[in-house]
C-alpha positions as CSV (number, residue, x, y, z in Angstrom):
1,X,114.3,46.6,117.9
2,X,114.5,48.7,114.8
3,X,117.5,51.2,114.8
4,X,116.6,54.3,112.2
5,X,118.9,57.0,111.5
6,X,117.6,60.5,110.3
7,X,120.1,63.9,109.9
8,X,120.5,66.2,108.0
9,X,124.0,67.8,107.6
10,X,124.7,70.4,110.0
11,X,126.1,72.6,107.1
12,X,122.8,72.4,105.2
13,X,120.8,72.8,108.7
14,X,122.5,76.4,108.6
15,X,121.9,77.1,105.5
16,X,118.5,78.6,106.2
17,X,118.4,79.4,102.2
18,X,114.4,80.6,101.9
19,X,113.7,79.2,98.5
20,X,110.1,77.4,98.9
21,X,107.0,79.0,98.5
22,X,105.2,76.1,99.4
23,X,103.6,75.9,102.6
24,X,106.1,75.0,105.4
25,X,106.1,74.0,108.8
26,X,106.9,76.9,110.8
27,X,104.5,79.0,109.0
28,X,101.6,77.3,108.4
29,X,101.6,75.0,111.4
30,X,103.3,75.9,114.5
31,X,102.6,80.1,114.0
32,X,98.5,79.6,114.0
33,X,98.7,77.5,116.6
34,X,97.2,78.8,119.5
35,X,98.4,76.3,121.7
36,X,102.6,76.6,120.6
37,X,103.1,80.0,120.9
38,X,106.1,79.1,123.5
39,X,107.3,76.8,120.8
40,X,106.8,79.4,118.5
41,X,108.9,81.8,120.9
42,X,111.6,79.6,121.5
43,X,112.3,78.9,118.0
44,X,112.6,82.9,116.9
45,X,114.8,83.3,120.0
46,X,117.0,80.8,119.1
47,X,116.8,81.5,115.5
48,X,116.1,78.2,113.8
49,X,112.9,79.8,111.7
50,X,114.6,79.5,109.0
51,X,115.4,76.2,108.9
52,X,112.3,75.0,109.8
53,X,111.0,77.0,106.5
54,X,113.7,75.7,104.3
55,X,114.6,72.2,104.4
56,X,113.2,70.1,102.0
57,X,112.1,67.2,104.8
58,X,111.3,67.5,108.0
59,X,109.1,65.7,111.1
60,X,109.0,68.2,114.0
61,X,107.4,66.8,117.7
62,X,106.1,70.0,118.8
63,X,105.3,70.3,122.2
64,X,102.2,72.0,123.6
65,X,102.1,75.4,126.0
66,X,101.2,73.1,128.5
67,X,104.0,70.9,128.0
68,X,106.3,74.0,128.6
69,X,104.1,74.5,131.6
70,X,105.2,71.3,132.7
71,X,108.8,71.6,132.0
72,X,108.8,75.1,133.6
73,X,107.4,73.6,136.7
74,X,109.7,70.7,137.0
75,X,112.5,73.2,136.6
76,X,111.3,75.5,139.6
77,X,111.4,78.6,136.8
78,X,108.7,79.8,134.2
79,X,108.9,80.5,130.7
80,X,111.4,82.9,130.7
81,X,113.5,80.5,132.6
82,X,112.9,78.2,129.7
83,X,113.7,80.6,127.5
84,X,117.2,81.3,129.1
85,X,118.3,78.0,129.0
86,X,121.9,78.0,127.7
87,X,120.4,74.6,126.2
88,X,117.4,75.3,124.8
89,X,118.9,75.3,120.9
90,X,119.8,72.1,122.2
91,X,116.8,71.0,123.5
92,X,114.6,72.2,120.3
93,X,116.8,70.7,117.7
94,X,116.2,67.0,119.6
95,X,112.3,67.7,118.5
96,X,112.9,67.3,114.9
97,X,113.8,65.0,112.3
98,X,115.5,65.5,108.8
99,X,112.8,63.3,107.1
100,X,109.0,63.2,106.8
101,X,107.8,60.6,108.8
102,X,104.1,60.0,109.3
103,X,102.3,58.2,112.1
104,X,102.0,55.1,109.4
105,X,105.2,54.6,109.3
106,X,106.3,54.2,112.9
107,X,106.9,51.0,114.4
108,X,107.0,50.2,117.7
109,X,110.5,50.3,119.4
110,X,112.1,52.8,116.3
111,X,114.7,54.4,117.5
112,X,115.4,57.4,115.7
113,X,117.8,60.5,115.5
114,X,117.3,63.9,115.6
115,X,118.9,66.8,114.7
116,X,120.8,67.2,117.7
117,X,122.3,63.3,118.0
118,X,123.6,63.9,121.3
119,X,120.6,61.2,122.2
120,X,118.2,59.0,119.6
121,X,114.3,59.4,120.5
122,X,112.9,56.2,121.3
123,X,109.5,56.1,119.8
124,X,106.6,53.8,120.6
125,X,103.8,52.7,118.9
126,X,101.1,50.5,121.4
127,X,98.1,47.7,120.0
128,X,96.2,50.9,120.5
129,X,97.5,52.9,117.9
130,X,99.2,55.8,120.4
131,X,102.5,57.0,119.5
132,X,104.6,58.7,121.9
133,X,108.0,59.8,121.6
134,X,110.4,59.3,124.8
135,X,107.9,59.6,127.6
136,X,105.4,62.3,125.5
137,X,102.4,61.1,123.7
138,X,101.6,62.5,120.4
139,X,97.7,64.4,120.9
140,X,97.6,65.6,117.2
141,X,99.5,63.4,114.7
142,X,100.3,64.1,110.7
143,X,99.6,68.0,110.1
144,X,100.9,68.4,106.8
145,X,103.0,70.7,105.1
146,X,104.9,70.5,102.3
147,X,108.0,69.9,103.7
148,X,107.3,67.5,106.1
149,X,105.0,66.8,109.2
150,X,103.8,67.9,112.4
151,X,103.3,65.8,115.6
152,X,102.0,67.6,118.6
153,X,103.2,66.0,121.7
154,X,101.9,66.6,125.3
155,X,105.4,67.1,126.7
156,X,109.2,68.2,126.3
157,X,111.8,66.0,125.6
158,X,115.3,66.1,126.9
159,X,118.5,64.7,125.1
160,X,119.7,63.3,128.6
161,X,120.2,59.8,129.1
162,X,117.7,57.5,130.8
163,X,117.8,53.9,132.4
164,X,116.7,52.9,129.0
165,X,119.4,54.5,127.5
166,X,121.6,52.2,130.4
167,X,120.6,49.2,128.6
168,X,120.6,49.8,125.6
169,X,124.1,50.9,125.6
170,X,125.5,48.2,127.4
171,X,124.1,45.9,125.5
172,X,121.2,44.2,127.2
173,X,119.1,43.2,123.8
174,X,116.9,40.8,125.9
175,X,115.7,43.7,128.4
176,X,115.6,46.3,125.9
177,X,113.2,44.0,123.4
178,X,111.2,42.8,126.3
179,X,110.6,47.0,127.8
180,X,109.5,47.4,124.2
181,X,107.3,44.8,123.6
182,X,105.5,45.7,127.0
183,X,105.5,49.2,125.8
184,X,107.0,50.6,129.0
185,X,109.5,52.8,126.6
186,X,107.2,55.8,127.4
187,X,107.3,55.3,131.2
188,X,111.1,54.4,131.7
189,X,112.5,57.2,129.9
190,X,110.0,59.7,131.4
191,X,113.8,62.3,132.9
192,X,111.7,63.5,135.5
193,X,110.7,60.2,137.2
194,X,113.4,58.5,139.5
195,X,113.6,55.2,138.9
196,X,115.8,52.0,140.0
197,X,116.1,49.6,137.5
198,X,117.4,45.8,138.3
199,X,118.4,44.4,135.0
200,X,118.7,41.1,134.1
201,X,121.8,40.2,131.9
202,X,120.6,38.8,128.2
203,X,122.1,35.4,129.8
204,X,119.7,35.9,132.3
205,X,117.1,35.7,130.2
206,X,118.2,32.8,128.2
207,X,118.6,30.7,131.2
208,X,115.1,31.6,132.5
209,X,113.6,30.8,128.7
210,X,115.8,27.5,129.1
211,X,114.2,26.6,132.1
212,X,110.4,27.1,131.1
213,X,111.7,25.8,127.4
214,X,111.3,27.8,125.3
215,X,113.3,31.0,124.3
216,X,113.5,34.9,124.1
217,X,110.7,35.1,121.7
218,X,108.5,32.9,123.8
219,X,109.6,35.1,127.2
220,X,108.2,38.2,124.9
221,X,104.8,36.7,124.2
222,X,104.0,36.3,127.6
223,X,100.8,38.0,128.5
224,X,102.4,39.0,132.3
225,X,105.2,40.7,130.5
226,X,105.2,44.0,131.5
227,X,104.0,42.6,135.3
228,X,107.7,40.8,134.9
229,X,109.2,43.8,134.3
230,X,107.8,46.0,136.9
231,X,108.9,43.6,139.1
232,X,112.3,44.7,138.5
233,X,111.4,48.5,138.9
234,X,111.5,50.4,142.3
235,X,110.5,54.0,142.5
236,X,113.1,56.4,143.4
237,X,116.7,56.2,142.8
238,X,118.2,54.1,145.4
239,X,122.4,53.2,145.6
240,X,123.8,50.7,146.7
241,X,125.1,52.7,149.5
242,X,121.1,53.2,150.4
243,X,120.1,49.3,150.1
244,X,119.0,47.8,153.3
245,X,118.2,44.1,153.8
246,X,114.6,43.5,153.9
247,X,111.4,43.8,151.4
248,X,111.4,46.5,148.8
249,X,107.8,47.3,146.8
250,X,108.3,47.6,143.1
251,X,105.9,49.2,140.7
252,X,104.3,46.0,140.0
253,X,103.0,46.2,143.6
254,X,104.7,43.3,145.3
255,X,108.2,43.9,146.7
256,X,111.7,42.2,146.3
257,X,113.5,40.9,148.8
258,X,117.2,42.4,149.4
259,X,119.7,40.6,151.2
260,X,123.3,41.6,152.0
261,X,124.5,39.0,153.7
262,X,127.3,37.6,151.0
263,X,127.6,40.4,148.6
264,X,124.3,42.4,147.2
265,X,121.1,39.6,146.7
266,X,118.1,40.8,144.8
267,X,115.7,37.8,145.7
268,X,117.6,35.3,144.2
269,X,119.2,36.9,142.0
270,X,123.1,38.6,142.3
271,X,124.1,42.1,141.4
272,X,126.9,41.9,139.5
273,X,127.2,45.7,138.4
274,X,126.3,48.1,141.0
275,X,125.1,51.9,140.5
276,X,125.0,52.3,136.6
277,X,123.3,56.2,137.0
278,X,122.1,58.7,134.2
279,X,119.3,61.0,134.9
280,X,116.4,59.3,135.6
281,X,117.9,56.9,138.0
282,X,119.9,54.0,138.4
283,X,120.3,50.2,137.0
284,X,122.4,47.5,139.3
285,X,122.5,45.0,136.7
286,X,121.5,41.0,138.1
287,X,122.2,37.7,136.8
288,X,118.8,36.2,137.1
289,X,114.8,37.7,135.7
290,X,113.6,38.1,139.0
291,X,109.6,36.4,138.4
292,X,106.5,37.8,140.7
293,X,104.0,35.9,141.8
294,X,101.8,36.5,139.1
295,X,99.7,32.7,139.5
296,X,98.2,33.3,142.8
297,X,94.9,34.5,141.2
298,X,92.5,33.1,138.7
299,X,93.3,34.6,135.2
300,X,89.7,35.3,133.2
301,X,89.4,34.9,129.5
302,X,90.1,38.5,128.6
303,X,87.5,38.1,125.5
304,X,85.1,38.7,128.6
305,X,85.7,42.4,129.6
306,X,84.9,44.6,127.1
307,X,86.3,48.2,127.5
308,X,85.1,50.9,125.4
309,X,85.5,53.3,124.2
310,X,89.3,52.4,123.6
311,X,91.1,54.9,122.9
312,X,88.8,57.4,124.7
313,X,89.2,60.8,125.8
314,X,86.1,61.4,129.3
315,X,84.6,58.2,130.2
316,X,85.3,54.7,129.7
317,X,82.5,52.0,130.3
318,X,83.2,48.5,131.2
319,X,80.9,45.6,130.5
320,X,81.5,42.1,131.5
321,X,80.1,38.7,130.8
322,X,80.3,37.7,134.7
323,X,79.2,39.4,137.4
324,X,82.7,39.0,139.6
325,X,84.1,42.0,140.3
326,X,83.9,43.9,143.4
327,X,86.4,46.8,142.8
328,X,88.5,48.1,140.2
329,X,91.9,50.1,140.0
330,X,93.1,52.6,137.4
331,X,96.7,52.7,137.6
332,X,99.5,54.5,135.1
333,X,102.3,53.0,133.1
334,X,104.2,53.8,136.8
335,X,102.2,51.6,138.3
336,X,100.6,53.8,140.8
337,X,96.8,53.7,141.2
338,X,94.9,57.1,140.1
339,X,91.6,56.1,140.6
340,X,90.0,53.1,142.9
341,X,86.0,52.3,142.3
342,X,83.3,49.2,144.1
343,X,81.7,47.8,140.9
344,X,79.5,45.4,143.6
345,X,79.5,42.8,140.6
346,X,77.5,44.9,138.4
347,X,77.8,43.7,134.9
348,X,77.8,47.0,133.3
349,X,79.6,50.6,134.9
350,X,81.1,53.2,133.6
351,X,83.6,55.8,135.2
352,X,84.9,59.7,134.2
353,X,88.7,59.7,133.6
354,X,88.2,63.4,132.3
355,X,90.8,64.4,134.9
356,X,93.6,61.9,134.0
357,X,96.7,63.5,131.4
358,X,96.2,61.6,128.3
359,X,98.0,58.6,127.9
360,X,98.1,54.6,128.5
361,X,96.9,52.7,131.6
362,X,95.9,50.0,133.5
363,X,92.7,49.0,134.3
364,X,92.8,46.2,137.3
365,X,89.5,44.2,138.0
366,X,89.1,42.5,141.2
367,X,86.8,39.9,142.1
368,X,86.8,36.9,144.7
369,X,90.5,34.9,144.0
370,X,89.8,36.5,140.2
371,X,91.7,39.3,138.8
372,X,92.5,40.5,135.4
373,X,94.1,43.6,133.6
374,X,93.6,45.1,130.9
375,X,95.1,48.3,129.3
376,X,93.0,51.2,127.6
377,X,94.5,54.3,125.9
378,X,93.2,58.6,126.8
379,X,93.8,60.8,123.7
């Protein structure tokens, strides 16, 4: 995990000295947009134009009208609302970097800070190619001024801690590296999903890579990865107080088994650190990886599904080299299913996702005892 630090001094932020007469990003990006005119809004109101037109190097996420939309409805308000926000400065300032960084030159797992450092950005970067910072996905990447660079994203994003934020800051390395590697950074620190969060101690890990023999980097190549870690992800938030003994589904579609007999039991597994909350939910740390039953089916070769086009933005089509599957599932990075669809072990179908936000998913293929998974990107 690749820790970046990016500011500008708050004294030179101010400055707002108009000196370029070079193209800039608030003039010649954001203001002909037709779709940031709320941006665009919130900026003036808040005065940070100047800024924006000034500084020598900048990278500015810049969210969509519909991503206001969004954010206005999770709020219960409208854009006014927005606009009242005794935050909002706060809120804008967390969308921009005091560097140019293009697309290129984000890895996956980069965490970065912005303007306002009350909270880094965690960016991702998948084998597709997407790039999404927090739980937004950048639609339009690299316009180009001369001062720095553009990234439209398809949501807000709030300087409020997350479960990832949890682990990181206590330390767990192991489950931190492994969400990023599965590239479940964008789904985890999404602030308007609830989320429980089990989370295996780095010793955890290391005695579960001791046990298969190998270690941490071996645990991160596995191809059931981010089924491992969605084993350890229930939806809502639930306490402590709320636990119950019995079967709990995770977002990996099987459920965990809770026990309270002799303390708190997570399968196997102990809590050892109960109700760690922050905004999107809570973590109860554990002292085991908790490990789904993910060798109950037949695993295909997954050179045998072809998926295309990947990244797509209507259709996808999905062509196979055996005739096996009977059904398939569309699910997102949440693990809930979008879309179900018989295939009646056709060789060849294709399906419209022109409905579905743009983003990553899952696409499940089900056959007789044979299933496989594969992910595909909509931009």
């Amino acid at each position: 995990m690749k820790r970046l630090t990016i500011g500008l001094t708050a004294a030179f932020f101010a400055l707002g000295i108009n000196s370029f007469s070079q193209t800039n990003v608030f003039d010649d990006i954001i203001v002909p947009s037709p779709d940031h005119t709320y941006l665009e809004a919130a900026i003036l109101q808040e005065g940070l134009e100047g800024a924006l037109q000034s500084s020598p190097a900048l990278t500015v996420f810049a969210p969509t009208d519909a991503a206001f939309t969004q954010l206005a409805t999770a709020l219960n308000t409208d854009i006014n609302g927005l606009l009242a926000l005794p935050n909002l400065q706060d809120i804008l300032l967390y969308h921009v970097l005091g560097s140019s960084v293009p697309a290129s030159a984000v890895n996956n797992g980069d965490i970065v800070t912005a303007l306002n450092d009350t909270n880094t950005i965690k960016l991702t970067k998948t084998a597709m190619g997407a790039v999404y910072a927090n739980q937004a996905m950048v639609s339009t990447a690299d316009l180009m001024a001369t001062n720095g660079y553009v990234h439209v994203i398809n949501g807000v994003i709030l300087p409020v801690e997350t479960v990832v934020d949890v682990a990181i800051d206590n330390g767990f390395t192991s489950l931190a590296a492994a969400v990023i590697t599965a590239e479940l950074l964008p789904s985890l620190t999404n602030p308007f999903t609830q989320l429980t969060v089990f989370a295996p101690t780095n010793q955890a890990f290391d005695n579960l890579a001791t046990a298969l023999g190998t270690d941490i980097n071996g645990l991160l190549a596995n191809p059931e990865l981010a089924d491992i870690l969605l084993y350890h992800v229930v939806s809502g938030t639930v306490l402590s107080t709320d636990l119950a003994n019995g079967a709990v589904p995770t977002l990996n579609g099987q459920t965990v088994n809770v026990d309270l007999t002799n303390g708190v039991m997570i399968n196997s597994s102990n809590v050892t650190a109960p109700d760690l909350t922050c905004m999107n939910g809570v973590v109860h740390v554990i002292d085991a990886v908790l490990v789904p039953s993910l060798a109950s089916l037949n695993e295909l070769n997954e050179s045998s599904i072809l998926i295309y086009p990947n990244p797509t933005s209507d259709k996808i089509t999905i062509q196979l080299e055996q005739a096996f599957v009977n059904e398939f599932h569309i699910s997102d990075m949440n693990g809930r299913i979008l879309k179900s669809q018989s295939m009646d072990k056709q060789l060849t179908i294709s399906t419209d996702i022109s409905t579905l936000p743009n983003g990553e998913y899952y696409l499940t293929l089900i056959g007789e005892g044979e299933s496989n998974t594969v992910k595909f990107s909509k931009i």
